[in-house]
N, C-alpha and C positions, 0 to 999 in steps of 0.2 A: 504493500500500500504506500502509497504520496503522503508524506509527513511536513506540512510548512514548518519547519525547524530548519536549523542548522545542519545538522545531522543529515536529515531528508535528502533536503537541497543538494546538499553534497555528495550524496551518495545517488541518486537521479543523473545528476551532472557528471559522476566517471561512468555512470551506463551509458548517457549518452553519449561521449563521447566516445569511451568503446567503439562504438560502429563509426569506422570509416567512409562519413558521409560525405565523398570529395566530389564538388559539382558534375554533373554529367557523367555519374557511375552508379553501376549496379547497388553500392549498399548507402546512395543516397535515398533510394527508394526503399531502401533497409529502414532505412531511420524513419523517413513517418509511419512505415507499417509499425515499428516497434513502438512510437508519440501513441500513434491509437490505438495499439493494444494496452500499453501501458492505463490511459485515461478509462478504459474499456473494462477495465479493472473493478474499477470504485463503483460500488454497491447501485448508486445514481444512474451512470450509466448503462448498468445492467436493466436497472426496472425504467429508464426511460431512451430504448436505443434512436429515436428518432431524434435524438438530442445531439448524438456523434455522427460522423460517417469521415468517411477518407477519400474525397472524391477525384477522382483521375483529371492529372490535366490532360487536355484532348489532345491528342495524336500524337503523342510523346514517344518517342524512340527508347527511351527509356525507363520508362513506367513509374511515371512517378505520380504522387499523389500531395493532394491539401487536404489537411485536419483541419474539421471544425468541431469544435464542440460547443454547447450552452446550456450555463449553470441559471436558471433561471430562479428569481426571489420570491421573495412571496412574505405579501401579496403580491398576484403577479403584476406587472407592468410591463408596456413598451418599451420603458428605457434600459437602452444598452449601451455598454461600453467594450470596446474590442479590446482583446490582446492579443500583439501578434510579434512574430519573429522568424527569420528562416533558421532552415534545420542544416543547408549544404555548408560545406566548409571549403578553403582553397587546398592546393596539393600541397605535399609533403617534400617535396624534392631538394628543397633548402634545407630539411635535419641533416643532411650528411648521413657520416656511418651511424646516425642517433633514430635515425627516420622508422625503424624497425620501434621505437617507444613513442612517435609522436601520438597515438591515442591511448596511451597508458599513461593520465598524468601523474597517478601518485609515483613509479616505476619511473617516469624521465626529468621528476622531480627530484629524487633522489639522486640520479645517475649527473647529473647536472652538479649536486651538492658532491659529489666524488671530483668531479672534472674540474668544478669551477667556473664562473664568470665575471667578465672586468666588467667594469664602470657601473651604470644605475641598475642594469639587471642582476648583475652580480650584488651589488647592495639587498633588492629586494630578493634576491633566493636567498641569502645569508640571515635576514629578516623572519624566516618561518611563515610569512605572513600571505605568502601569495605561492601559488601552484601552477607549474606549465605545461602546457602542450596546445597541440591543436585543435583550435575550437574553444579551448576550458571560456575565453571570454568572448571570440566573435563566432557564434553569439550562442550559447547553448547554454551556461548562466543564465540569461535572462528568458529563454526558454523553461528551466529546470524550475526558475523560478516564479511564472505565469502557470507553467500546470501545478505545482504548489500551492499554489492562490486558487488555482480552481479547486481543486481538491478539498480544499477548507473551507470554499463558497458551499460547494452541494451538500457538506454536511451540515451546513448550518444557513439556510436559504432564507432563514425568517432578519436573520442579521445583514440580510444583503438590500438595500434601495434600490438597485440595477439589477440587469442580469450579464451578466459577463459572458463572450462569445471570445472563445481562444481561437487564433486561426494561426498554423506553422504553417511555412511555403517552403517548398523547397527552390533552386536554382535562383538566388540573391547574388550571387556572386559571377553569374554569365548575364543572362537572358532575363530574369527575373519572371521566368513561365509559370513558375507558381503563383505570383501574386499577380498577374496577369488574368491567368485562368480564376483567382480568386473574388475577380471584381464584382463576375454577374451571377457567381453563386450569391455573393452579398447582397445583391441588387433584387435576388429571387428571392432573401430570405426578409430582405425589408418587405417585398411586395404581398408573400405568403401569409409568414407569419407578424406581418402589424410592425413589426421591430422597427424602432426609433433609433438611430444613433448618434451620441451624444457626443464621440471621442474617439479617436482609437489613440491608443498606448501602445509604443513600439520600446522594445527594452534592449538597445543595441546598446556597447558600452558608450559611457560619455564622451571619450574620447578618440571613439571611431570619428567623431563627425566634429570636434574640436581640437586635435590635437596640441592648440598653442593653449589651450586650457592648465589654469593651474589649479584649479577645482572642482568637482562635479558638475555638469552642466544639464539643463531641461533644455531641449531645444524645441519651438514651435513653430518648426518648418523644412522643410528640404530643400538643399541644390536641387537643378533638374540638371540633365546630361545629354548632349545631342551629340551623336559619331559624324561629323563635317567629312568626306571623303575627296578625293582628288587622281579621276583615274585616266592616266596619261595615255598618250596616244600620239608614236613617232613615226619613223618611217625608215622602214628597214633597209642595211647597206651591209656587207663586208666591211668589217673593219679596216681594208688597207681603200676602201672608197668612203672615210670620213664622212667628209665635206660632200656628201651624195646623201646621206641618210638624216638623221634628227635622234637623238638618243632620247626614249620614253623618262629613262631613271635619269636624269639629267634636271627635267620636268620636276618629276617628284622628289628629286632632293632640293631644286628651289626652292620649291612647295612647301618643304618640311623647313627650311629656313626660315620664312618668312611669318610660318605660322607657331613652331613652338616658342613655348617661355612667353611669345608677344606679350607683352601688357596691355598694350590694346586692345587686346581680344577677351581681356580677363573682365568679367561683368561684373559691377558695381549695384548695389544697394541698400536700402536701411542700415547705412552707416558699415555695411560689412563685404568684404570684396574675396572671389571664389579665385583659387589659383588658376595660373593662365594654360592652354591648352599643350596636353603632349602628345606625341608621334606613339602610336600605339602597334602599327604596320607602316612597315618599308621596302619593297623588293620588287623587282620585276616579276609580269607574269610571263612564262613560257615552262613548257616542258623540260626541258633538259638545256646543257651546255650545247654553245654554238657561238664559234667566232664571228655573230651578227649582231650589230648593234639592236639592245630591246625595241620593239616598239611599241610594247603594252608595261608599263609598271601602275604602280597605285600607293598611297598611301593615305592613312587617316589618323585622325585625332580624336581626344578626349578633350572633350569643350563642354565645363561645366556654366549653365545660367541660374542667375536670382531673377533677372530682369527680361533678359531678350528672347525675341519670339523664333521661331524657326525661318521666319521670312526675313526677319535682321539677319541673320547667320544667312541665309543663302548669298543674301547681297552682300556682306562680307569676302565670304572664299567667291565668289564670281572674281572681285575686284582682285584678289591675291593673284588667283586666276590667272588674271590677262596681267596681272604686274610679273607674275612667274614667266609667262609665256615671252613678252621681254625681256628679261635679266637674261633668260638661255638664250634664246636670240643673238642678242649681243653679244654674249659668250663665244658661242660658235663663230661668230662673224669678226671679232677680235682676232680668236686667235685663227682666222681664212686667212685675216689681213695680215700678222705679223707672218703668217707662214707661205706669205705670196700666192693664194689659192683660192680659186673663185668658191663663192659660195652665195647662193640669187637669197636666199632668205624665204619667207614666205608670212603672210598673214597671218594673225594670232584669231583661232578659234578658241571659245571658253563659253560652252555651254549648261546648264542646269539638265540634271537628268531628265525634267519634264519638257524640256525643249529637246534634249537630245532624243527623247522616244516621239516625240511630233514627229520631229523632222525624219527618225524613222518609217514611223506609220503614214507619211506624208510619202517617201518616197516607195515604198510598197503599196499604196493606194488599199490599206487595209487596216482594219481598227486590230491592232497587234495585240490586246488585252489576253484574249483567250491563248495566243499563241505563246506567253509571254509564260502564261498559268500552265501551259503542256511541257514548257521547258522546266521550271520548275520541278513539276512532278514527276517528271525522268531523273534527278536528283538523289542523292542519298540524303534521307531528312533525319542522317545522324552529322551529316557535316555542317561545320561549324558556319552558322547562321551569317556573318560576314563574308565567306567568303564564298555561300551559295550567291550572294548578290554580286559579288566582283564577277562571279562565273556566268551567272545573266547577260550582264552587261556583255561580257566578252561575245557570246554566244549572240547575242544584240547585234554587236559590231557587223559579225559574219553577214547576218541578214540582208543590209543594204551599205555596202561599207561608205562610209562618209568620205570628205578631204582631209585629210591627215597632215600633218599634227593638228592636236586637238587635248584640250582637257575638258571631262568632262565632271561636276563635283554635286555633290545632292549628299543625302545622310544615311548612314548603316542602322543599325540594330546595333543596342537596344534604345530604347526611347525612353528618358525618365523627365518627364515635366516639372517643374519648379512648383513647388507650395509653398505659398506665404501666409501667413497670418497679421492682417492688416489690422484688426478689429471691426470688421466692418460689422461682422453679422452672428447671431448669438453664442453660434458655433464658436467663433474665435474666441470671442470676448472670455465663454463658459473654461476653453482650457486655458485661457490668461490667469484667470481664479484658483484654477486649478494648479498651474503653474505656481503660483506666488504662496498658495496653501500647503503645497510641498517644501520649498524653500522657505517658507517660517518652520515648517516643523520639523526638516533635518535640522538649522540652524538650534533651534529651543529645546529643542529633543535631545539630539544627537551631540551634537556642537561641530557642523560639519556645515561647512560654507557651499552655496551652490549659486551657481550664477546662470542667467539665460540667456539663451541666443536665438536669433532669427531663424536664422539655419544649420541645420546639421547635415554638416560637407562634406559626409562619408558618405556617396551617391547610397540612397537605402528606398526601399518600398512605399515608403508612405505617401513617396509621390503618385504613388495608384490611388487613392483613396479619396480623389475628387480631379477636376481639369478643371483651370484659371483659364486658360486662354479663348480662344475666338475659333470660329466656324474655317474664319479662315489660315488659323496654326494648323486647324486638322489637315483642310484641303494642301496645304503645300508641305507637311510631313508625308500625305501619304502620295502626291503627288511626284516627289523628289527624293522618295525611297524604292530602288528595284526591289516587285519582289510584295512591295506592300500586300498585305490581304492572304499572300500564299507561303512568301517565307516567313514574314513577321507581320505580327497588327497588335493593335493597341485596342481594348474594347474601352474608346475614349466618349463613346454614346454612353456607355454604361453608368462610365467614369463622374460624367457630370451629372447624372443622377445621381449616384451614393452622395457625393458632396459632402466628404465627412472631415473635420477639423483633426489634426494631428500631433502628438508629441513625441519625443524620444524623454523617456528615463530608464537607466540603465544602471545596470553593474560596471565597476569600477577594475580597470584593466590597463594592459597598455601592450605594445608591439603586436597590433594584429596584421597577418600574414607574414609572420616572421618568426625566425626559432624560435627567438624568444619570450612570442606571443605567452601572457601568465595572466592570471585572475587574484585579484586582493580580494583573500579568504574572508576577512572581518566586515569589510564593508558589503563586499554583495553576496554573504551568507546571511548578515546580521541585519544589518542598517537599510539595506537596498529593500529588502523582503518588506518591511513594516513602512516605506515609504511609496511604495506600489499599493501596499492598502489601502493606503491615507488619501493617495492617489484616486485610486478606485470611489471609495468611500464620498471623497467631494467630490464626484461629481454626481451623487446622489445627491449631493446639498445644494450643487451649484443651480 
C-alpha cells in the first residue's frame, strides 16, 4: 500500500525508478503499466474502477499509455484540481562504467560515497542528505509524491473540498505524446463527467525551470518552444569543379551562425528573458560518402518564446534566410575572385514551407495534400518524428524539382506554446492565491524561503493545458510544419477548450540529465509532501 510519509514516498520513488523508463523504450510503457497497477491497488480503486484507466496514446509505436485517476470528495462536487507529471526519463549513456546503477539509487549512492565527488555534488553526497541516480528528481519524486497524496485523499474523501485527478504522461522529454494525447481525454472528462477545473499542479523540480534560483520556486507559467528549421538546397559539382556547384552545408553553417546564442532572437517579457536559440541538428543529407559537393543539408534550432507568435519567428528565419543566402554568396564569389575563376553567382531563393508546397502543388497542377499523407505513411512511424519531416520534404523536392539553390525554413516537432498568467481571469488570479498561500506557509511553517516566477524555463507540459494564441498561430504552425496532421498535430481545438491555469511546485533537486542528477531527501520527503497539501487544500478555499 501508498503511505504519505517519508518512509512511503521513499520507498514508491526507488520502485519507480527501478524501471528503466528511458523515453521511447519498451519499459517506459513499463512504468505507467506499473503507476496503474500500483494506484489499482488501494481499496478505492478496486470498488470504484471507472475512476482509473490507463488509456493508450493513439498509434504509438510503442505502446505507451496515460494514467488517470480521481479521488473524488465528498460531498461531491465539480471542483477539481489536476496532478500531473511524466513518468519517461533521458538515457543513461553519460554514467560511464556506473551506468549499470543508474536506476539503483540507494546502490549508486553509495558507490559514489566509495568513489567520491568534487565541488557542490561532492558537498551534497558527503551531506547524507540527498540520493542519486536517474530520475530520483526529474521527475518521479514529485510523481511518488502526487500518488501519495492521492492515496490519503481516497481514504479520507470527507477531508477533501476538491476532487483530485492524477494524470502521468509518458514521453516529456521527446514528443511530449503523452500529454498531447492527454488533452481530449480531459476535455471528454470535463464534458462527461461535469468536472470543473480549477488548476493543474505540475511537480517538476524547482529548479528544472529556474536554475539561476537560489530558493524554491512556484512558477505560474511556461516557456513555449518552437523547432525554426532551415533546409538547404545547393547544387551538385565534383569537387575538383568548385566554382560549378553551390555547397548545401555551406548554407547551413551560415544558418547556424547567425542564428545560435543570437540575443536577438532571445524573447523578452514580464520582466524575465528565455535563453537565446541553439543548433540542435547539423549535417548534410545524402546517403553515403561521395566526392560531391552536398546539395541537401539542414539544420535546426531550439527557440524558446514568453512573447512571440509563430508568425514572428517565420519572418524572423525568412530574413536570416536571405541574409544566409548572401554571406555564402559572397563567400564563394570572394574567394572565385582571389583564385582568378569565374563564378556567375545566382539569385537568392528563401522560401517558407507553405510557399514552398504552393509553388509545388502549383507546378504539379495538383492539390498534393493527400499525396503528401501517402508518403508519410510508407514511413516507419518508429522514426524519429524530425526527421520523418526533413525526409518529406526531400521526397517533396523529387516531385517537381524547383531552381536551386534555395532554402527553404518552417518548424519541426514538437510544438510547446507559451503560458502566461496575466491575471486576467479567475483562473489566474485563483492560482496567484494559491501561489502566495504556499509561500506564506513554507516560509511560517517550515522556515524555507520560496520565491515566484513567471515562467518555468525547463520546456515542460503545462503548456498543453490551454492555447493563448490566435486562429491565426494555428493556421501558420500547421501551415509551415511538413507533415502537420500525419506526422505531428497539436489537439490545439481541444486545447482552448480545457483552458486551464497552471503551476509548477516541486521537489527540491539539482543536475537533471546528468550523472549527477540527486534528490534533497528532507525537503521533498518532508517539506515538499505537506506543501502540495496546502496547495491542494487552497484551492478549495480559493
Amino acid at each position: 500500500m501508498i503511505e504519505n510519509t517519508r518512509k512511503g514516498i521513499l520507498e514508491l520513488l526507488i520502485d519507480l525508478v527501478k524501471i528503466p523508463g528511458v523515453s521511447c523504450s519498451p519499459a517506459e510503457a513499463d512504468t505507467g503499466r506499473f503507476i496503474h497497477a500500483k494506484l489499482s491497488e488501494l481499496p478505492y480503486f478496486r470498488d470504484h474502477p471507472e475512476n482509473i484507466r490507463l488509456a493508450p496514446v493513439p498509434d504509438d509505436p510503442f505502446g505507451r499509455g496515460v494514467v488517470l485517476a480521481i479521488a473524488e470528495a465528498d460531498p461531491p462536487t465539480p471542483d477539481t484540481v489536476i496532478l500531473t507529471g511524466h513518468y519517461d526519463v533521458v538515457d543513461t549513456g553519460d554514467f560511464g562504467p556506473l551506468e549499470h546503477l543508474a536506476f539503483l539509487p540507494v546502490e549508486y549512492t553509495k558507490k559514489l560515497l566509495e568513489t567520491g565527488l568534487e565541488g557542490e555534488a561532492g558537498r551534497d553526497l558527503e551531506s547524507g542528505d540527498y540520493i542519486f541516480g536517474r530520475g530520483v528528481m526529474d521527475m518521479k519524486c514529485g510523481l511518488a509524491v502526487e500518488m501519495a497524496l492521492m492515496a490519503e485523499a481516497v481514504c479520507a474523501p470527507g477531508n477533501q473540498k476538491v476532487n483530485l485527478l492524477f494524470l502521468a504522461v509518458p514521453d516529456e522529454e521527446v514528443n511530449s505524446a503523452g500529454m498531447r494525447a492527454a488533452v481530449p481525454l480531459l476535455v471528454d472528462l470535463h464534458r462527461s463527467r461535469g468536472l470543473r477545473f480549477l488548476g493543474t499542479i505540475m511537480t517538476e523540480p524547482s529548479s528544472a525551470g529556474a536554475p539561476d534560483a537560489k530558493d524554491e520556486v512556484i512558477s505560474l507559467g511556461s516557456v513555449g518552444k518552437l523547432m525554426p528549421f532551415f533546409y538547404c538546397v545547393g547544387r551538385r559539382s565534383h569537387v575538383g569543379q568548385y566554382f560549378e556547384g553551390f555547397n548545401a552545408s555551406l548554407l547551413a553553417a551560415h544558418c547556424t551562425l547567425l542564428v545560435e546564442g543570437n540575443p536577438d532572437l532571445a524573447d523578452r517579457a514580464r520582466g524575465e528573458t528565455v535563453p537565446p536559440p541553439a543548433c540542435l541538428f547539423l549535417r548534410d543529407i545524402r546517403d553515403g560518402y561521395s566526392v560531391t559537393l552536398p546539395d541537401r543539408a539542414a539544420a535546426f534550432f531550439n527557440l524558446l518564446t514568453i512573447e512571440k507568435t509563430p508568425s514572428d519567428i517565420v519572418k524572423e528565419m525568412k530574413a536570416i534566410g536571405e541574409k544566409t543566402m548572401k554571406k555564402a554568396i559572397n563567400q564563394v564569389g570572394e574567394s572565385a575572385k582571389d583564385l582568378g575563376v569565374s563564378f556567375d553567382g545566382f539569385k537568392p531563393r528563401v522560401l517558407t514551407f507553405e510557399e514552398f508546397s504552393a509553388e509545388t502543388a502549383s507546378a504539379l497542377g495538383i492539390d498534393i495534400k493527400e499525396r503528401i499523407r501517402e508518403t508519410v505513411r510508407a514511413m516507419d512511424p518508429a522514426m524519429d518524428d524530425r526527421l520523418r519531416s526533413l525526409a518529406l520534404i526531400t521526397e517533396m523536392l523529387s516531385w517537381a524539382p524547383p531552381a536551386a539553390p534555395m532554402i527553404i525554413t518552417g518548424f519541426l516537432p514538437p510544438y510547446y506554446p507559451h503560458r502566461s498568467n496575466g491575471g486576467e481571469t479567475a483562473g489566474d488570479r485563483r492560482i496567484r492565491r494559491v501561489a502566495a498561500r504556499v509561500s506564506e506557509s513554507a516560509e511560517r511553517v517550515h522556515g524555507v524561503k520560496m520565491s515566484t516566477r513567471e515562467y518555468f524555463q525547463g520546456i515542460c507540459d503545462l503548456t498543453y493545458m490551454g492555447f493563448q494564441g490566435s486562429a491565426f498561430d494555428v493556421f501558420c504552425m500547421a501551415a509551415n510544419t511538413p507533415g502537420w496532421g500525419s506526422i505531428y498535430r497539436v489537439a490545439l481545438k481541444e486545447m482552448m477548450e480545457l483552458d486551464v491555469s497552471v503551476m509548477n511546485l516541486g521537489p527540491s533537486g539539482k543536475d537533471p540529465h546528468k550523472p549527477t542528477e540527486r534528490l534533497c531527501l528532507s525537503y521533498s520527503l518532508e517539506i515538499f509532501p505537506q506543501l502540495l497539501r496546502e496547495a491542494v487544500n487552497a484551492f478549495g478555499d480559493a
